[in-house]
Every structure is written in structure tokens, then in C-alpha cells.
N, C-alpha and C positions, 0 to 999 in steps of 0.2 A: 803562718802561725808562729814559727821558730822565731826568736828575735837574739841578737847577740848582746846577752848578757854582760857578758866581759868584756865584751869590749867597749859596751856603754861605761862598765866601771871606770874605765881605763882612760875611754874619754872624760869622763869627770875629773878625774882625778890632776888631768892635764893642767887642767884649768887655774888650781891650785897657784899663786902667784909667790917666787919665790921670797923667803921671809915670812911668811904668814904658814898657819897648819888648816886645816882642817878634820873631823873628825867621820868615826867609821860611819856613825848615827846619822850626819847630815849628807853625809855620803848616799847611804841609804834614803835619806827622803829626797836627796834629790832623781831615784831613781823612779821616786812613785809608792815608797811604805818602809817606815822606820825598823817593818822588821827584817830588812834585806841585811841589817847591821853588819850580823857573823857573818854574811854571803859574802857583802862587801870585803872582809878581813882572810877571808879564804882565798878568794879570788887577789887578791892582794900578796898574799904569801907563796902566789907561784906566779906572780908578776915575770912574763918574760924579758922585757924589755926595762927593767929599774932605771935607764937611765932616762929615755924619752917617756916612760911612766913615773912619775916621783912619791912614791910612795911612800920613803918615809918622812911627808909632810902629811899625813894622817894618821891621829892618835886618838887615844880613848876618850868619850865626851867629859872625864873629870879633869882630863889635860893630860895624862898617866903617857908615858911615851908609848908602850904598847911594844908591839912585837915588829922583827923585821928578818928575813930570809940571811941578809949577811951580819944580825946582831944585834943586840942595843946597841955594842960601844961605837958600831960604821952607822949607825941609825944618828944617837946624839951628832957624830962629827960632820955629818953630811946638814943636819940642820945648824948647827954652830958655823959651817961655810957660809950657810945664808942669814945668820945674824939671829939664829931663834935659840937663847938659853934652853938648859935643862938643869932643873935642879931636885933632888929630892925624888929622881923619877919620872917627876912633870916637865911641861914648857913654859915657857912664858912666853905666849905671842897672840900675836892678831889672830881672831878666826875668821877663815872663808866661808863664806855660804852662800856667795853669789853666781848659785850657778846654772849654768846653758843647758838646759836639760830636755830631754824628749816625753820625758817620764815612762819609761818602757814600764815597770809594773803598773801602772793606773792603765795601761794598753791594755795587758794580760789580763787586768780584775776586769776590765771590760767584758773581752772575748770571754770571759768564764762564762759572766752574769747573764749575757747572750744565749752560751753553752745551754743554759741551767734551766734553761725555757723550754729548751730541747729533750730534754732526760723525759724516758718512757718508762714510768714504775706500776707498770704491768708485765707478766709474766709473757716471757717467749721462749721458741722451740729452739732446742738446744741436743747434739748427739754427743758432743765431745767437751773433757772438759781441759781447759786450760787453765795453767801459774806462768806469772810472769815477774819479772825480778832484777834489778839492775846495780854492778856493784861501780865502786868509779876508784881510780888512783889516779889523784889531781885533776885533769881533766881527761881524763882517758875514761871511758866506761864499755861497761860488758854487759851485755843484756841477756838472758836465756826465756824461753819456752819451753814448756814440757806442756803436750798434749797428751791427755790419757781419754779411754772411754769409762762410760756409767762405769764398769768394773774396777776402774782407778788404773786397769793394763796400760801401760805407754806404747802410744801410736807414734809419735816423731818428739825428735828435743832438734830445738833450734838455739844456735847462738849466735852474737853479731858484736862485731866493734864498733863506734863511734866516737869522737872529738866532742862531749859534751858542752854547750853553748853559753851555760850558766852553774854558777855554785848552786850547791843547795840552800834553799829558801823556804819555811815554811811556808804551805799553803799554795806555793808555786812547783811542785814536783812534778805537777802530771804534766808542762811545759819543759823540763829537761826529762822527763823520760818518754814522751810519744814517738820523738822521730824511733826511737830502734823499736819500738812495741810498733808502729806503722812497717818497720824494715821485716818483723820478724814474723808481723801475723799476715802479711801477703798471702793472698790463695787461700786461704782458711775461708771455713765457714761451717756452721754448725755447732761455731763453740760457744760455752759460755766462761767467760776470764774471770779467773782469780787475781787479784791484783793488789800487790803489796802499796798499802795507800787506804785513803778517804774513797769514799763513794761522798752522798750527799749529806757527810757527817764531816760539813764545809763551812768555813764562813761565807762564803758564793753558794754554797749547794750546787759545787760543783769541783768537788775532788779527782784524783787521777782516774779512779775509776770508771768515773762517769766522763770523763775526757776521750779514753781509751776505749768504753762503750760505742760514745758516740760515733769516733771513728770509724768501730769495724762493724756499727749496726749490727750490734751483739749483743747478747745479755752480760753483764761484766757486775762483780762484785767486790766492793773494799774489804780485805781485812789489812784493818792497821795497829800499832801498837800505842797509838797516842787518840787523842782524845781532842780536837781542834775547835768542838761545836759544841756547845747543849749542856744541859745536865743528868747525872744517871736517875734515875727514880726503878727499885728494884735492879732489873734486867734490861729497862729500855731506858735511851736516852733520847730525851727530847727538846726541844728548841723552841720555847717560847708553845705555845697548846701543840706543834706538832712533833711526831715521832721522827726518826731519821736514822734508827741506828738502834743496834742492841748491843750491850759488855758481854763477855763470857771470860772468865779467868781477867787476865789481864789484855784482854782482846778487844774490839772494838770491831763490828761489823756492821757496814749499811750497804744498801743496794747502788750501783752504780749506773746501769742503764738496763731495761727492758728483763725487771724483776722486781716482785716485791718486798713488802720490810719482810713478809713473814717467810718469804721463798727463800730471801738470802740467810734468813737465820736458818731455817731447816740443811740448806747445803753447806753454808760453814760449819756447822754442827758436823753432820755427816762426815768434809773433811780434815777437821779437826780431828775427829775420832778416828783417824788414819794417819796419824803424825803428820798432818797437812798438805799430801796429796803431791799434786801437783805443783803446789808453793813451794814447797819444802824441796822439790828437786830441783825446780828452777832455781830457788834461794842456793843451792849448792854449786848449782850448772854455772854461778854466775860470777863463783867466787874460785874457781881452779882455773888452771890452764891461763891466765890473765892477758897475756901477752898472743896477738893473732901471731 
């Protein structure tokens, strides 16, 4: 299921013919969805290799030269070797967009959409409850667990490092965070996850949550802070006549595998009204100590 993100960029990017630019946008559709754009531009600016990777022959789709790791002014001069002006900011050159592509996201919106057939939004038996949470510096990330029981007591915190595989993408998260959620819920059972992300408050209907459900054949729940699917009416949000998801504050809550809309509003509720439980310690566990 992992696929390498970056380094699909990177082979794209190759392709790039010198004297011509290409841009972040078509960077992104050629990976499989225009919104990988930022991902591409991230993934770009911690380019290990700038020389056998040439990135600064990708610029913004108004032509805007855009950003580079060693500067605009080594950015312009490295395209002025290959004969591409800048003037006023912009370029003036040929665009590339022919390119050799595997389309790794149109992979992933697959396996989601697959995923999403799978999701069990019935309620299951749960003793423990678990937050999960992953923070990243460049491609480095830290992932934490806190397990607590019904009393919200903490039974075990886990943490883990990994070599993240991909920038962040919306709508693509719960593919750069499974492997350490797979590293970290090992052995478990009995939980039901809190999971910083979407449940089926998806354009797939098939958010992290429901990713990371499915995995540990759990009951797993999104709370996230954005809003990817539907529209609010009151308290619920819904997606074309169906329900997927409730707001509370500025919150956003849907069920992500083996729970329902009404179960996961009752228990985000509950740990909401505990400064977030187990989230909240994981969300901390996962931002200190950074370095194994």
C-alpha cells in the first residue's frame, strides 16, 4: 500500500528537458490530482539531490519563478545557463507536460474507493481507548499512541520514528500516516482510535480513519479540523441526502470504521469534554523529544 511519493516527484521532475520549465500544477497532475500542487512544492524544497533532480525548472502556473532551497538569485542563474529569461519575477520559456508518468495518486484514489466498501458503520466492542497523532520535520516523522481505559487512566504511550514516504496531500494523509499507526498499534486490541483526520467525511469516504480502522479491525474515529466533504445543516454534515459527519465548535467528527454517526458523536463529545483525552496526549507525545 505505501508507494514512494518523492520519489515519483523527483522522477518527474527529471524528465523536465533543459531550457523549458515546467510547473508545481502540472507536476501534480502528472502524479494523478492537481491537488498534490503544495505537496509537489514541499517535496521540492528539501530536494536532496538539486543536481540530478532539477528543480529549479518548476515554477508557479502564472510563470512566477517561485521558491528554491539555495534562492531566487541561484534559482534565475541556473535557468539563465539553460537559456530560460526571467523577467519581472516570471520566465519566459516553453512549458513541459509531457510526461512519463505511473500516476501514483489515481493508485491511491483507487485503493481508497476499494477501502470504502469495506468500512463497517456499526457499532463494536471496544475496552481501551486510543489518540493517535503524527508530527513530521521535512521528512522525518514521530508518531505517538496513548492508550487510556473508559476512565480516560493511561494504560501505555507509544512512540516511533519513520522516514515519511510522501509530502502532505490533502485527502491523501491516511497513506503517509499508516505505516507508524500499523508500527505502533501492533499487539493491541480492544481499542477503539481516535484519529487526528477524516473518517468518512471524505471525498472517497474513506479518510485516515477509516484507513487505520480497517487495518487494526477496530473501531476508529475522525476528529479533524477541516471540513473536506458535505455541507453543515445545524449540527450534521451531509453529502448529497446522506449524513457522514457531525461539527461541534470548530471540530468536525465522523465515524471511521465499526461505529456509528451517532456513537462517534456521543464519544467525541465525552472526549472533548476532557480536553481531548487521549488526542491531546498523543498530539503532545508527538511533538517533544523529536529526534530518536
Amino acid at each position: 500500500m505505501v508507494e514512494e511519493v518523492y520519489e515519483e516527484i523527483y522522477s518527474l521532475v527529471r524528465q523536465i528537458p533543459e531550457g523549458m520549465v515546467s510547473t508545481y500544477k502540472r507536476v501534480a497532475e502528472a502524479l494523478g490530482d492537481p491537488i498534490a500542487a503544495r505537496g509537489v512544492a514541499e517535496a521540492l524544497s528539501i530536494n536532496p539531490r538539486p543536481i540530478d533532480v532539477p528543480c529549479h525548472r518548476v515554477v508557479h502556473e502564472d510563470l512566477r519563478i517561485g521558491g528554491f532551497r539555495f534562492g531566487v538569485e541561484e534559482k534565475k542563474s541556473l535557468l539563465g545557463k539553460e537559456g530560460v529569461s526571467a523577467e519581472n519575477g516570471a520566465v519566459r520559456a516553453e512549458i513541459f507536460d509531457d510526461f512519463k508518468s505511473g500516476m501514483v495518486l489515481k493508485r491511491m484514489q483507487a485503493q481508497q474507493m476499494e477501502m470504502s466498501g469495506n468500512v463497517d458503520l456499526s457499532d463494536g466492542d471496544f475496552d481501551l481507548i486510543g489518540g493517535f497523532d503524527v508530527s513530521y520535520r521535512d521528512r522525518f516523522a514521530k508518531g505517538a499512541l496513548c492508550v487510556m481505559n473508559r476512565r480516560l487512566e493511561v494504560i501505555e504511550l507509544r512512540t516511533g520514528y519513520a522516514l515519511s514516504s510522501m509530502p502532505y496531500i490533502p485527502t491523501y494523509l491516511g497513506f503517509r500516516e499508516l505505516p507508524l499507526f500499523e508500527k505502533l498499534s501492533e499487539g493491541l486490541e480492544g481499542v477503539l482510535y481516535f484519529i487526528d483526520g477524516n473518517g468518512i467525511m471524505h471525498p472517497r469516504l474513506c479518510g485516515s480513519a477509516c484507513m487505520m480502522g480497517l487495518s487494526a479491525d477496530s473501531p476508529a474515529i475522525g476528529i479533524a479540523k477541516s471540513r473536506l466533504l458535505g455541507t453543515v445543516e445545524g449540527e450534521a454534515v451531509f453529502y448529497e441526502d446522506r449524513q457522514i459527519g457531525w461539527k461541534r465548535g470548530n471540530t468536525f467528527i465522523s465515524p471511521g470504521n465499526r461505529v456509528t454517526l451517532q456513537t462517534s458523536l456521543d464519544l467525541a463529545e465525552g472526549l472533548l469534554g476532557h480536553g481531548a483525552g487521549p488526542l491531546r496526549m498523543a498530539h503532545r507525545l508527538a511533538r517533544i523529544n523529536r529526534q530518536p
